[in-house]
Every structure is written in structure tokens, then in C-alpha cells.
C-alpha positions as CSV (number, residue, x, y, z in Angstrom):
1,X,63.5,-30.8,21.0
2,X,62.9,-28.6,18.2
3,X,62.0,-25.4,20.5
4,X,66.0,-26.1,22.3
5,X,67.7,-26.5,18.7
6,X,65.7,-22.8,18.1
7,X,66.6,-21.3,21.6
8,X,70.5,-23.1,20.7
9,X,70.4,-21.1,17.4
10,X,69.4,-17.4,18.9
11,X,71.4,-18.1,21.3
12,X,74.4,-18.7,18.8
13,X,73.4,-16.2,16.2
14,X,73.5,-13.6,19.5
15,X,76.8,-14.3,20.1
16,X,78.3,-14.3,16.8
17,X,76.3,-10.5,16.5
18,X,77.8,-9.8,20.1
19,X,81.5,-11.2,18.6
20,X,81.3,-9.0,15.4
21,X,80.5,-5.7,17.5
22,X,83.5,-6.5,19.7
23,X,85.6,-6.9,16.9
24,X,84.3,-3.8,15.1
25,X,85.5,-1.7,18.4
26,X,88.9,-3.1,18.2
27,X,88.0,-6.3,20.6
28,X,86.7,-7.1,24.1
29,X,88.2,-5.2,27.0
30,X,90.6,-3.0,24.2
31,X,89.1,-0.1,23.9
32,X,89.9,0.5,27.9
33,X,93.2,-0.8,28.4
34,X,95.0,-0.6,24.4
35,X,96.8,2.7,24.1
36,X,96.5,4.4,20.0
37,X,100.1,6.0,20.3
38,X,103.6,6.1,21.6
39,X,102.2,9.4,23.5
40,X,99.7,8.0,26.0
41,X,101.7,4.5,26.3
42,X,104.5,6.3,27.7
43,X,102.3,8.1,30.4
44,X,100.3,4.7,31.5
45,X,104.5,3.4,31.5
46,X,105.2,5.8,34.2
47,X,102.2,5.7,36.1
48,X,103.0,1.9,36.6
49,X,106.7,3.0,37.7
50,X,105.2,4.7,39.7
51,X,102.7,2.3,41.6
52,X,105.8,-0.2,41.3
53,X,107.7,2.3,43.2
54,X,104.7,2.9,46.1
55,X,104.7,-0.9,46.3
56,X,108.1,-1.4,47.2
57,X,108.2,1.3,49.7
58,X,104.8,-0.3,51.3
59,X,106.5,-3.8,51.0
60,X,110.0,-2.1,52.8
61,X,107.7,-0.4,55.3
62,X,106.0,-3.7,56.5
63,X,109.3,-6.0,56.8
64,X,111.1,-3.4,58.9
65,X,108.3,-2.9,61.1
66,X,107.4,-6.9,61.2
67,X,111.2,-7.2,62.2
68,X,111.4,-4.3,64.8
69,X,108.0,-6.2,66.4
70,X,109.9,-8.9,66.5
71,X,113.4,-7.4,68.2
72,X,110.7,-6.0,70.7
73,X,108.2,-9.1,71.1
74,X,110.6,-11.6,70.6
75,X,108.9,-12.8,67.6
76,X,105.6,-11.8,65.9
77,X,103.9,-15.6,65.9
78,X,101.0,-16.4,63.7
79,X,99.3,-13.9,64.2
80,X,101.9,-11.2,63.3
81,X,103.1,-13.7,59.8
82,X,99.3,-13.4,59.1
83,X,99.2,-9.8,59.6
84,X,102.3,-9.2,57.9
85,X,100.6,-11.2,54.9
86,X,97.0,-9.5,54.4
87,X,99.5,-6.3,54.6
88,X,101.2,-7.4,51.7
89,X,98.2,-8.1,50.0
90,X,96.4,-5.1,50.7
91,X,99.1,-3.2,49.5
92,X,99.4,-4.7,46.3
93,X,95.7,-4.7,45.6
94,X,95.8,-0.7,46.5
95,X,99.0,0.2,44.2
96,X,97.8,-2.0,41.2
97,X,94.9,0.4,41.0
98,X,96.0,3.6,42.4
99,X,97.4,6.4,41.4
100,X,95.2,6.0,38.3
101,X,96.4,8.0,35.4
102,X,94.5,11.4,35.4
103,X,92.7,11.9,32.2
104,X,93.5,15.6,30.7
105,X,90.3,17.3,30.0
106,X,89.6,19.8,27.3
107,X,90.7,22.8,28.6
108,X,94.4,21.3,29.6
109,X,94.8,20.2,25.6
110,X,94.0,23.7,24.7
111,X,96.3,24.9,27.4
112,X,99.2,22.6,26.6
113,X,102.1,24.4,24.6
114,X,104.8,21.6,25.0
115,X,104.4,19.3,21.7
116,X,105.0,16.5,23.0
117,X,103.0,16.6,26.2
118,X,99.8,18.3,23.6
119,X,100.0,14.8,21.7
120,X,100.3,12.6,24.9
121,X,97.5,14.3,26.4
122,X,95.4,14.2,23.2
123,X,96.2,10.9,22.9
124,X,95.1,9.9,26.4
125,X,91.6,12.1,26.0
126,X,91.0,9.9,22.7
127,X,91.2,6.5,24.1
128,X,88.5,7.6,26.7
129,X,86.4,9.1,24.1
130,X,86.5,5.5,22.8
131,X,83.9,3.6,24.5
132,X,81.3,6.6,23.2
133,X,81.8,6.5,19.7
134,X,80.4,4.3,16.7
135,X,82.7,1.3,15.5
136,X,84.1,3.4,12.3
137,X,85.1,6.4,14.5
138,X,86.9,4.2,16.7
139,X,89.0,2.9,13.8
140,X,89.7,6.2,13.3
141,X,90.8,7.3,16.3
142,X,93.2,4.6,16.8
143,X,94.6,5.3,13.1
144,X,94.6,8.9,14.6
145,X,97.3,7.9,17.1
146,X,100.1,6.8,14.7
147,X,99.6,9.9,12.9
148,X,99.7,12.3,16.3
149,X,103.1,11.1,17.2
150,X,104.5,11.5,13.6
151,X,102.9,15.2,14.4
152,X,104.5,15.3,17.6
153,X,108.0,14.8,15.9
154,X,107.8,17.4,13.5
155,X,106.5,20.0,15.9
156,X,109.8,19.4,18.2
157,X,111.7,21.4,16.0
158,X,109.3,24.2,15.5
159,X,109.4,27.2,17.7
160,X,106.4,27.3,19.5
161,X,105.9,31.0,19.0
162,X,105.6,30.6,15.1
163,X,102.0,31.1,13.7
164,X,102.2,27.6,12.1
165,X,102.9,25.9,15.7
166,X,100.0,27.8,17.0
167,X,97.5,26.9,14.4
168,X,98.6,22.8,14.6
169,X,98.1,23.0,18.3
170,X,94.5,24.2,17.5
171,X,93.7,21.7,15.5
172,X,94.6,18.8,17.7
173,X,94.2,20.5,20.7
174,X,91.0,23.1,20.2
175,X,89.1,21.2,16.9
176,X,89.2,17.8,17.4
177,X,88.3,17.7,21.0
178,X,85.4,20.1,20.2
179,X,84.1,17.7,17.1
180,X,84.1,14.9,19.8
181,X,82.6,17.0,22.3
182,X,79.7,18.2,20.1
183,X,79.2,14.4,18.6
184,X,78.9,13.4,22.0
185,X,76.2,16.0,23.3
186,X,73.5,14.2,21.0
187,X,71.1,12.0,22.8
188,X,71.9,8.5,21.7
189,X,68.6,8.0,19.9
190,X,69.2,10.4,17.2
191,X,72.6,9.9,16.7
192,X,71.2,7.6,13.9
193,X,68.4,9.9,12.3
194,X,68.9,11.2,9.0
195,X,68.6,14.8,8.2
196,X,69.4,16.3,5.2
197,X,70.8,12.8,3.7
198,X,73.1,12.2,6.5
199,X,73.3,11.4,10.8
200,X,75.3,12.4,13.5
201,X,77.1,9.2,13.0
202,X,78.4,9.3,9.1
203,X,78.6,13.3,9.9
204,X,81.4,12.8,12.6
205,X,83.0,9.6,10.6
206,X,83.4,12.1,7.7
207,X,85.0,15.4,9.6
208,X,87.9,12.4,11.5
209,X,88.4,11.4,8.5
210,X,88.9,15.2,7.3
211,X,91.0,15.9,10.3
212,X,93.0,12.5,9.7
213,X,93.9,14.2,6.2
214,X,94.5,17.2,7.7
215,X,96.7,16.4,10.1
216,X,98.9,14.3,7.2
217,X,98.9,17.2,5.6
218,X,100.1,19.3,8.5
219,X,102.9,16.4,9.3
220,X,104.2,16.2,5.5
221,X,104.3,20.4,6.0
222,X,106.3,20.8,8.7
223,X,108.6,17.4,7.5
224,X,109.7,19.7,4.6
225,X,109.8,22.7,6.2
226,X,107.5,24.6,4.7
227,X,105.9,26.8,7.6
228,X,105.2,29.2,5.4
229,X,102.5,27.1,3.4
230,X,100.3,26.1,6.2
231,X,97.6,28.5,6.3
232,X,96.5,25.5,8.7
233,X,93.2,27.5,10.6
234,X,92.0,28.7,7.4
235,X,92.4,25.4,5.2
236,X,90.6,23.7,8.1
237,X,87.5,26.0,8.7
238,X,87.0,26.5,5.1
239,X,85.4,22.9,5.4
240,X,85.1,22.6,8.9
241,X,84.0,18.9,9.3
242,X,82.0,19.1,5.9
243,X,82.4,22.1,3.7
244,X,80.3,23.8,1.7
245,X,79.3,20.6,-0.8
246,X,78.7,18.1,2.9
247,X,75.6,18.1,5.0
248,X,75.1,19.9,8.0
249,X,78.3,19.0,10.3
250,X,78.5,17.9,13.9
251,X,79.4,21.1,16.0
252,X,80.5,22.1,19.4
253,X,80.4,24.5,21.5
């Protein structure tokens, strides 16, 4: 009796440890399927359009041929009502999974000129950076979502050419992806070791949260017009993710 109380207890005590993690990372099955902005939400929106659309073309496509079958046969029986069902079915369990929305990778952030498409894509790459990232980085990456599309709206009405623009789009499109990049490189064993009074972990936690400020910074910038008082590259990579007074930072490439 007393051993199954014991066993009752782990087995409790597992599950409230397993609970808290989940909540830490934002909750079971959220960190796959919750989107951190306005940006990527609107491309998952349009990728379901679009399998909406497939379906109803497949579902159009196996009615008219059910009915010609049935001009020509003179009915389709059981056999062809059947048919016609598992069809249906088929094709639903096809378009609620495919197309799948194609995740951007690196090189098409740094490529991406268009504002608006750099902070849907950036967005997008994020949420699948998710699932490889301590609990406090996640946090920060959804918080980073919010603060992207705010970005995204400012950098609307800035010419693309201008030097400010250009820096900005390195910064969310070049430096973060990198700092992700590099964090993720690490074997997972010593992403917790210490070295020089910090890890990998608390390392990368500190330079999103640096980038987080940074990119507030950038957002309140461009909201009042001041192109001129970026200096964005330089402001960054004077501390990039740590400074001088920080332990050694995660680094990319």
C-alpha cells in the first residue's frame, strides 16, 4: 500500500514538473501551431485559402465525374456511392495537410527587400526556431512578434534604398537569424555549462533581449522620423549580443 501511495506521488509530482515545462514554452502543442505576429498569421491564413480552394475543386471534380458515371452506367450503385465517399475522404485528409506552408530559410530573410514580406518571413522562421530554444527565449521570441509588425509598419513608408532601411533589414533579417543560428549549433549538453560566469543559454536570453530593445528603439526611430539618427549597424555591433562589459556572446557564422 505504501510503495503505490509512493509510485502515485512520483507519478504526480512528474506530471506537475511535465505541466510547468509546458507552460513555460507557452503550452502543449503551442509552440507548433500558435503564430507570434500578424505577419506569419496572415501567410498560414492563405495557405488554408488555399487548401480550402484545392478541396473544393477535388470535391467539384468527384461529383461531376460520379454523375457523368452515372448518365453512362445508369447509376453508380454501392459500389460507386462508396467510391465516391473514400474519394471525398481522401481528399480532405490530403488538402488539410498539403500544401504546407514553406518555411523561409536564412538566406531568403537576408534576401527579402519588401518590409512587409521581411517581417512575415522572419516571423514564420521564429516560430520554427521555437521548439529548439530554452523556455525564456521562447517568451522572447513571441514578445518579438508584436514588436516586428509595429517594425513592419514603420518601414512601409521608408524608401527601401535609404541607408536606415538597409541597416533595419539587417538586423531582423541578417543578426537575429545568425544569433539563433549560432545558439543552435551548440551540442545540447553544453548549452548549460558555465564559462566565464555565464552559458549558452543566459548568453542568448541576454543578446534577444538586446535585440528586443533594439528593435523598439529602431520602431520609435522611424515613428518620428528620424532616419537620420539610426546609426542602427553600428549601435548594434558595438555590443553585439553582449558588449564589452557581458561575457563571451553566442556567435554565428
Amino acid at each position: 500500500m505504501a510503495d503505490d501511495i509512493t509510485r502515485d506521488s512520483d507519478r504526480i509530482l512528474s506530471e506537475g514538473r511535465a505541466l510547468v515545462r509546458d507552460n513555460q514554452t507557452g503550452g502543449r502543442h503551442r509552440l507548433d501551431s500558435r503564430s507570434i505576429g500578424r505577419g506569419s498569421k496572415q501567410i498560414k491564413t492563405k495557405n488554408l485559402l488555399k487548401r480550402a480552394g484545392y478541396f473544393g475543386v477535388a470535391l467539384l471534380a468527384i461529383f461531376m465525374a460520379a454523375s457523368v458515371l452515372g448518365i453512362v452506367l445508369n447509376g453508380i450503385g454501392f459500389v460507386g456511392v462508396m467510391t465516391v465517399l473514400f474519394a471525398i475522404i481522401a481528399a480532405g485528409v490530403i488538402f488539410a495537410n498539403y500544401p504546407k506552408v514553406k518555411t523561409p530559410k536564412r538566406a531568403d530573410l537576408a534576401r527579402t527587400q519588401d518590409a512587409r514580406q521581411l517581417v512575415a518571413r522572419t516571423e514564420l522562421w521564429l516560430e520554427h526556431q521555437r521548439p529548439a530554444l530554452p523556455p525564456p527565449a521562447v517568451r522572447l521570441v513571441d514578445d518579438l512578434g508584436v514588436q516586428l509588425d509595429a517594425l513592419g509598419k514603420q518601414l512601409e513608408h521608408v524608401d527601401p534604398a535609404h541607408p536606415a532601411a538597409a541597416e533595419t533589414r539587417k538586423l531582423v533579417g541578417e543578426h537575429l537569424p545568425e544569433m539563433l543560428e549560432g545558439y543552435q549549433r551548440i551540442p545540447d549538453h553544453m548549452r548549460r555549462e558555465e564559462r566565464a560566469g555565464s552559458t549558452p543559454e543566459s548568453q542568448l536570453v541576454d543578446s534577444l533581449g538586446k535585440i528586443s530593445k533594439e528593435i523598439d528603439h529602431v520602431t520609435r526611430q522611424l515613428a518620428e522620423g528620424s532616419l537620420d539618427d539610426l546609426a542602427i549597424r553600428n549601435r548594434f555591433l558595438e555590443y553585439k549580443y553582449g558588449g564589452e562589459d557581458s561575457s563571451t556572446p553566442v556567435k554565428g557564422d
